[in-house]
Structures are given as C-alpha cells and as structure tokens.
C-alpha positions in Angstrom: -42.7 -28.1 -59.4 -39.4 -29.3 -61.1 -38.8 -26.8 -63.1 -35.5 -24.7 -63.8 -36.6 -21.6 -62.4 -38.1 -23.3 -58.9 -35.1 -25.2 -58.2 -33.2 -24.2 -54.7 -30.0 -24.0 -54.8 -28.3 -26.7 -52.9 -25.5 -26.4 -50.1 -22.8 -26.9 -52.4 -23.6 -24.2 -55.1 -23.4 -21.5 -51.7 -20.1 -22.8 -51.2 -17.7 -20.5 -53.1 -19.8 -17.7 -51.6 -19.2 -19.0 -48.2 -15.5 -19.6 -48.7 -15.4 -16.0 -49.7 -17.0 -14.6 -46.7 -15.0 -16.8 -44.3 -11.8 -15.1 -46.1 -13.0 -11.7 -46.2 -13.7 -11.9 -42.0 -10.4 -13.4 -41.4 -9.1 -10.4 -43.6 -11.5 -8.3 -41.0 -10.0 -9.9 -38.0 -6.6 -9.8 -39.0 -6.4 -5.9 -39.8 -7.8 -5.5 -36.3 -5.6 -7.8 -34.4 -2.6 -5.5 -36.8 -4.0 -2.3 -35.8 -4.4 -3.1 -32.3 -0.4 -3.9 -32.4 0.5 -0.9 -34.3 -1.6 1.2 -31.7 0.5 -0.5 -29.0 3.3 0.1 -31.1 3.1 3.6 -31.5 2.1 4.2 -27.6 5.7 2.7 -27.1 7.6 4.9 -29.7 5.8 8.0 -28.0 6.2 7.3 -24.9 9.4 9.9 -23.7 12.7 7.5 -23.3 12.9 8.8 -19.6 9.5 9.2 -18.5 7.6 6.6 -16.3 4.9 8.9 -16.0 3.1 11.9 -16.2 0.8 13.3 -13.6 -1.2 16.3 -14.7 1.7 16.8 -17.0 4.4 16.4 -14.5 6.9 13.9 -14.9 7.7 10.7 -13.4 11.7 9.8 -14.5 12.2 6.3 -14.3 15.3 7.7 -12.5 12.6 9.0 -10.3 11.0 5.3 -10.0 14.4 3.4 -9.6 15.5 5.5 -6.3 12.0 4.8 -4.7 12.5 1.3 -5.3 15.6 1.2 -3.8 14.8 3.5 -1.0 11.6 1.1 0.3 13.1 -2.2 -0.7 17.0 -2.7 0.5 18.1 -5.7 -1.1 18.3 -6.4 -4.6 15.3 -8.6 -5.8 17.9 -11.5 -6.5 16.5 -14.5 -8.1 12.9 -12.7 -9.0 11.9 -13.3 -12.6 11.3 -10.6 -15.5 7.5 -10.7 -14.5 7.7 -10.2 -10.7 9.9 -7.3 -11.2 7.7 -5.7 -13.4 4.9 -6.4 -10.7 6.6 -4.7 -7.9 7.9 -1.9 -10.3 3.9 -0.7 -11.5 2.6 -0.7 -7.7 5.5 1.5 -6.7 5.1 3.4 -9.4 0.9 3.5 -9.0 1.9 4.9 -5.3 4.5 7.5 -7.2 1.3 8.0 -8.9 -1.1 8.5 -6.0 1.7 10.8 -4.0 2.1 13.1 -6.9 -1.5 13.6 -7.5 -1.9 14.2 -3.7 1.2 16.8 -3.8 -0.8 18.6 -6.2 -4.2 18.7 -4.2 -1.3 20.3 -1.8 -0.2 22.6 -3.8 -3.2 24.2 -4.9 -4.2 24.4 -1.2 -1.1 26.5 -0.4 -0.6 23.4 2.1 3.4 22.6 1.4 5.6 21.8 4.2 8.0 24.8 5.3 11.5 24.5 5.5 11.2 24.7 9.4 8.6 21.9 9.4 10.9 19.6 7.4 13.6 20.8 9.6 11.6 20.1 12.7 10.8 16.4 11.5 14.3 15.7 10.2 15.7 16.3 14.0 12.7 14.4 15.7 14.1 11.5 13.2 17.6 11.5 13.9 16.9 12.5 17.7 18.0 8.4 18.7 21.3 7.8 16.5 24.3 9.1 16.4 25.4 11.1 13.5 27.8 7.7 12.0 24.1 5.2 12.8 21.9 7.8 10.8 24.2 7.9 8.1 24.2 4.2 7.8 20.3 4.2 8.2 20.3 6.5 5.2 23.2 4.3 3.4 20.9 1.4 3.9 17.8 3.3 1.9 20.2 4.8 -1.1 19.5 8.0 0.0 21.0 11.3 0.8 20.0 13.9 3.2 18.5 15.8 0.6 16.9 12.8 -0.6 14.8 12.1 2.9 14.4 16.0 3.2 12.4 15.9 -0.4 10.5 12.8 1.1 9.7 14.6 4.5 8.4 17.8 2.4 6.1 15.7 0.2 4.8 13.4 3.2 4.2 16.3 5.7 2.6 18.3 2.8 0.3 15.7 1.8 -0.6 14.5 5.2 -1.7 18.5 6.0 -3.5 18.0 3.3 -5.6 14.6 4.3 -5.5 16.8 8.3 -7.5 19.7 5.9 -9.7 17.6 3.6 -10.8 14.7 6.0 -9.5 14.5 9.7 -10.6 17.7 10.1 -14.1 16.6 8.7 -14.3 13.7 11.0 -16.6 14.4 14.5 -17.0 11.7 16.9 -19.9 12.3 19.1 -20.7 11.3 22.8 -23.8 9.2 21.5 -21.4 7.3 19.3 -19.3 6.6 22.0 -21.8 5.5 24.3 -23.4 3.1 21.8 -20.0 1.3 20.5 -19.8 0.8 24.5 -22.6 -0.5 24.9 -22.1 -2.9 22.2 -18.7 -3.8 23.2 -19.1 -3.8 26.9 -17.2 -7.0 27.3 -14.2 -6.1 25.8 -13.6 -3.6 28.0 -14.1 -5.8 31.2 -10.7 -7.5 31.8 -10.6 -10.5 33.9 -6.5 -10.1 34.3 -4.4 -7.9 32.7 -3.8 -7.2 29.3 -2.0 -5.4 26.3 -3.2 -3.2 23.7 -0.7 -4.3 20.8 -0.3 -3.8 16.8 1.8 -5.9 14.4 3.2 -5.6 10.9 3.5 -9.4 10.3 5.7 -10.9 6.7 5.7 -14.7 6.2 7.9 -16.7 3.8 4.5 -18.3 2.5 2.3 -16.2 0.3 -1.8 -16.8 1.7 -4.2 -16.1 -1.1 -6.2 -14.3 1.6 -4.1 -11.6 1.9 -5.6 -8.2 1.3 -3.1 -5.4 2.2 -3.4 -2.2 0.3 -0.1 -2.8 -2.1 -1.2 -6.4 -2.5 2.6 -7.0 -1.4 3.3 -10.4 -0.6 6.6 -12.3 0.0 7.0 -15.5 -2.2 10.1 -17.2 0.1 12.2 -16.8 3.1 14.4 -14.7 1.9 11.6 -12.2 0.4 10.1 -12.1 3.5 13.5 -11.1 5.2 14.2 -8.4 3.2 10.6 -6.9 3.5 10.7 -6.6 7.3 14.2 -5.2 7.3 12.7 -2.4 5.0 9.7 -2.0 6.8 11.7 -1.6 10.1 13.7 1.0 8.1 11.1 2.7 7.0 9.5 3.1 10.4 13.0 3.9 12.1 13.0 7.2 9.8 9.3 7.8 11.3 6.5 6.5 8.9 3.4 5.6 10.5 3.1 2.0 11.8 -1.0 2.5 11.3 -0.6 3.1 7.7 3.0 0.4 6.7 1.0 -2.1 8.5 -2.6 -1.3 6.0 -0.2 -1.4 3.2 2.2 -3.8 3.9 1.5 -6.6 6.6 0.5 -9.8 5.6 -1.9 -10.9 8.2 -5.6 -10.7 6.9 -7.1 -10.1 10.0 -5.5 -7.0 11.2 -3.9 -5.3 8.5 -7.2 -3.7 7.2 -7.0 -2.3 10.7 -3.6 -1.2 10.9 -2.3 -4.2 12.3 -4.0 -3.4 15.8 -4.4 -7.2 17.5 -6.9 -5.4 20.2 -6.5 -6.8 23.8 -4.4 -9.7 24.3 -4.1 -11.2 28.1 -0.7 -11.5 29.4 -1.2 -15.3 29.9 -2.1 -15.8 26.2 1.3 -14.4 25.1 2.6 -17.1 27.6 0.8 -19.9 26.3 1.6 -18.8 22.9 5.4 -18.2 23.5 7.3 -17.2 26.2 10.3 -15.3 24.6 7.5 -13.4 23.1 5.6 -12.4 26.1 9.1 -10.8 27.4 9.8 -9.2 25.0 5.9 -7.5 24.7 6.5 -6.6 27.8 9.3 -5.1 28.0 8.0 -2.6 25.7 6.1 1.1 26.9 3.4 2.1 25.0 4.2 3.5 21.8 7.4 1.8 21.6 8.2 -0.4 18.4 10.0 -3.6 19.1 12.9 -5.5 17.0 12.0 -7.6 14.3 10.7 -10.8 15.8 11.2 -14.5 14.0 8.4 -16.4 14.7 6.5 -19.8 13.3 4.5 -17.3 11.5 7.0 -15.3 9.7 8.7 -12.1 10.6 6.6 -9.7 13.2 7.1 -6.2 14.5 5.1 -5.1 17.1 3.6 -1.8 18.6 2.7 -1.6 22.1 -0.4 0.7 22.0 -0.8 0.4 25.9 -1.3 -1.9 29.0 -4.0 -2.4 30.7 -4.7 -3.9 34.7 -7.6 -6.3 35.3 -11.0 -5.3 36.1 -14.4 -3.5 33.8 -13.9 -0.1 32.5 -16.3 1.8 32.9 -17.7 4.7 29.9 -16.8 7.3 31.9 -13.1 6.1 32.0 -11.1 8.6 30.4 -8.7 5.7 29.0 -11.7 4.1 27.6 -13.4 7.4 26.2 -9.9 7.6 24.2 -9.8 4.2 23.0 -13.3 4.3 21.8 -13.0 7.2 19.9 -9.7 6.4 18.4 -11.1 3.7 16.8 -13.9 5.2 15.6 -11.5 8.3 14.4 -9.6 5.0 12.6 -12.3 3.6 10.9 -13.6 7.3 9.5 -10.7 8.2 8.5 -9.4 5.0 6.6 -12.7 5.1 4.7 -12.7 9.0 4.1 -9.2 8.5 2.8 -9.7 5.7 0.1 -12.5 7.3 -1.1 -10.9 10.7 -1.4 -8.1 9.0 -2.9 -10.3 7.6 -5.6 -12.5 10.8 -6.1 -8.4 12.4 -6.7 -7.3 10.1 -9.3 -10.4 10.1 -11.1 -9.8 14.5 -11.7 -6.2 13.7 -12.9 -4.8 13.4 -15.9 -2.4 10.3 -15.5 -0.5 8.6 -18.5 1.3 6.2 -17.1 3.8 5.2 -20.1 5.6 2.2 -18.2 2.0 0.2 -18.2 2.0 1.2 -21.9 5.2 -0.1 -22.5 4.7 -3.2 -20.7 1.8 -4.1 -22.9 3.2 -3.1 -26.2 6.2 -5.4 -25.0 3.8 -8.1 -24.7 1.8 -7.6 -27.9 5.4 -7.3 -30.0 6.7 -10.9 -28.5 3.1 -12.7 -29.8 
C-alpha cells in the first residue's frame, strides 16, 4: 500500500513538466501569430506598387481607382478619417471590380459598344446644355471627353450584355398579369387623382436600417450634400435613376425597389408639404426634378406618370404596362444579382488594396 513503487505522484512533482508544455504552446502560438504577419507581409511586398487590382489578370491602377472616385463623388471627403476613406475606397473599387468582370463576360460575347453607339449616347447626353454647361458638367466630374466616352463604351457594353444574358430571358405572361391584378385590385382603383413617383432620398443622419446596394450612407450634413449633388450629376450625364437609386438612396423602403414610392394622391403631397406638391407637379413623366431639401434630407424625384381618379380596369392598356413593368423589375433585379454573383465566383480577382489594407493593420499591432 505505502510502498515506493505505489506512490502517485502528487501535483507538484507534474509541475516542471507542466511549465514546460505551457512554454512550448506559447512557442506554438507565437510562431503562428509571426507567420501569419510575415504572410501578410509578403502579400504587401508583392503586391505591384501601382496596381489596385487584377481581374482575370487585367489591371486595376490605383490611378484607375482615384479618377473613379473623383468622377462619382465631387467634393473632397474633407474632414473623413483614415478608416472611412479606406471604406468608401474598397466599395468603389469592389464595383471597379464587378464592371470589369462584367466587360469581360462582354467581350467574350463580341457584345462591345461601337463607336456609333457611344457616339449616339454621347449626343443624347449633351442634347440639353450648351457646349460651355457640358463642359462644366464634365469639369465638375474630373473628367474629359474621352474619359465619359470610355465610361459610355463600358456601360453600354455591359448593359447589352445583362439585355443578352437576362432581359432577354425574362417572359411575363398574361396569367401573371392577371393574377398580380387580382391581388392588387385596390391599388389600381383611385378615389382622386394621383402620381406615380420615384425618389433617390440622402439624409444627414445615418439609419442602421439602411440597405442600399453600396451600403453608402452619409454621416453629416455636409456628406449628405455632396452625395446628392453627385448623384444629380451622375444622372444629368444619363445613368439610370432605377439602378443610382438601388445603389445609392438611403430610404429603406424604396430603394430595394428603385426608389419607386408607387401611387401617391395629390392631396397627400399637400398635407405633407405644399412647395413639394408644386413642384411634383410641375414635373411630366419621365422628368427628374432639382434636388429637393426636405426635413428628411436631400430628395430627387422621378415622375413615372399621373394618374386621374377612378378603378382601372385589366384590360387598361396603362395598367397592362404598369403591371408588367413591375414584374419585368422584380425579374430582372433578382436575375441580375444572382448573375452577378454566379460572375464573380468564375473570376480570378486579387484585389491587392484589401491585401494591403490588412497587412497595414497586422504591421501597426
């Protein structure tokens, strides 16, 4: 029972061995935590001085990313800190990203914009200035004419793409129709009359509900200033209001929808405010109004079209057209996001600013 060879040994005579283990994983640890640096590290140092990114091998200049920033947002960011800049930088850069790996679907397709396309959509875009107010409007962006021409050639190439690989796809039947009728008879019964609107809304607050596409939110008054003004640019050279607004406006309700606020009765937009309600309706449908300062924030609106009182019937052909426009919407916005996703997923993308960013971070701990 008590003798020599029996006896356990007690906590204290394991201690030396436990000392040695604790050592030897803190050893362990510490080689990984070093590794995981020099990894970071060496990213850094081969990342190519002037390249944000690489898109199936094609290059991203930082040159590249700096004139897209300055082209979408007009001010400087004055006052933002290190972090916030480096924010704003990655999502224009993930939409670099996006556009390049959508140019290439293009590409392949043999679906590039022709000189006389771009040519055709220049002219449409400078059709309401003067030579001197387009040359401002272009001042304003940090751009040149060949600058926008480059843009127009990439955004007409990739939208004939998304008009190949999805709107094209996208069949609205008369049964569809009929049943979103049926289901939303009463919206199209109008007890006086009413306007068909849309709205890119930016308020000096940032709302945690939020959920535009860019996550783009405006911290301040000033922020949410210079956002409109570059949205209003931006739609003033012909981007689509549908799409700025899904990417862009800060009002969770209708942004997912492309800012479209439905039907609004005229006496609403009284009650609501009156300088507002002349100004709606001074507006044709398809016009874009001037930025509007509300308690809200900053709004532009897009009349979509006006409406007299009384139920609208299916067999309306106004109605047939709303109905499947939004049902053409809805398709398509889903088709798009997930043929976005199924895209990125083929490419190759190194995205070298992320990489830096990190390895930044890990050198400062």
């Amino acid at each position: 029972m008590g003798g020599k060879g029996s006896r356990r040994p007690t906590e204290s005579s394991n201690l030396p061995e436990w000392c040695g283990y604790v050592m030897q994983t803190r050893h362990i640890l510490s080689c990984l935590v070093s590794a995981a640096v020099a990894l970071l590290g060496s990213c850094k140092n081969s990342a190519p001085a002037n390249i944000a990114a690489t898109v199936n091998g094609r290059a991203i200049s930082y040159a590249d990313l700096e004139k897209k920033i300055q082209s979408q947002f007009t001010s400087p960011m004055e006052g933002q800190n290190e972090d916030a800049i480096a924010i704003q930088k990655l999502e224009v850069l993930r939409s670099m990203i996006d556009e390049e790996i959508m140019l290439q679907r293009a590409e392949k397709a043999s679906l590039l914009a022709t000189d006389s396309e771009v040519e055709a959509k220049l002219a449409e875009l400078k059709a309401p200035y003067t030579q001197e107010e387009f040359q401002k409007q272009l001042n304003v962006r940090k751009m040149t004419a060949d600058d926008l021409k480059a843009q127009l050639r990439r955004d007409l190439s990739v939208q004939k793409l998304y008009n190949k690989e999805i709107t094209s796809h996208i069949n609205i039947t008369d049964q569809e129709v009929s049943e979103y009728y049926n289901a939303n008879k009463a919206s199209f019964n109008l007890p006086e009359p009413q306007v068909h609107i849309a709205q890119i809304l930016v308020t000096p607050a940032p709302d945690p509900s939020v959920r535009n596409l860019k996550n783009d939110k405006a911290q301040n008054d000033d922020q949410a200033r210079k956002k409109i003004q570059m949205l209003e640019a931006r739609l003033k050279q012909g981007e689509d209001f549908h799409q700025l607004a899904q990417n862009y406006s800060e009002d969770p309700a209708s942004s997912p929808n492309g800012g479209d606020l439905g039907f609004i009765p005229t006496s609403a937009l009284e009650k609501a405010n009156p300088e507002l309600r002349k100004i709606v309706m001074s507006l044709t449908p398809g016009q874009i109004s001037p930025i509007i300062r509300t308690n809200e924030g900053y709004r532009i609106l897009k009349m979509i079209s006006k409406e007299p009182a009384g139920q609208r019937e299916l067999n309306d052909p106004r109605v047939q057209q709303n109905i499947r426009e939004t049902l053409i919407n809805r398709k398509e916005q889903l088709l798009r996001a997930a043929y976005i996703e199924v895209a990125r997923n083929e490419a190759k993308v190194v995205n070298y600013l992320a990489m830096k960013i990190l390895a930044d971070k890990a050198g400062k701990k």
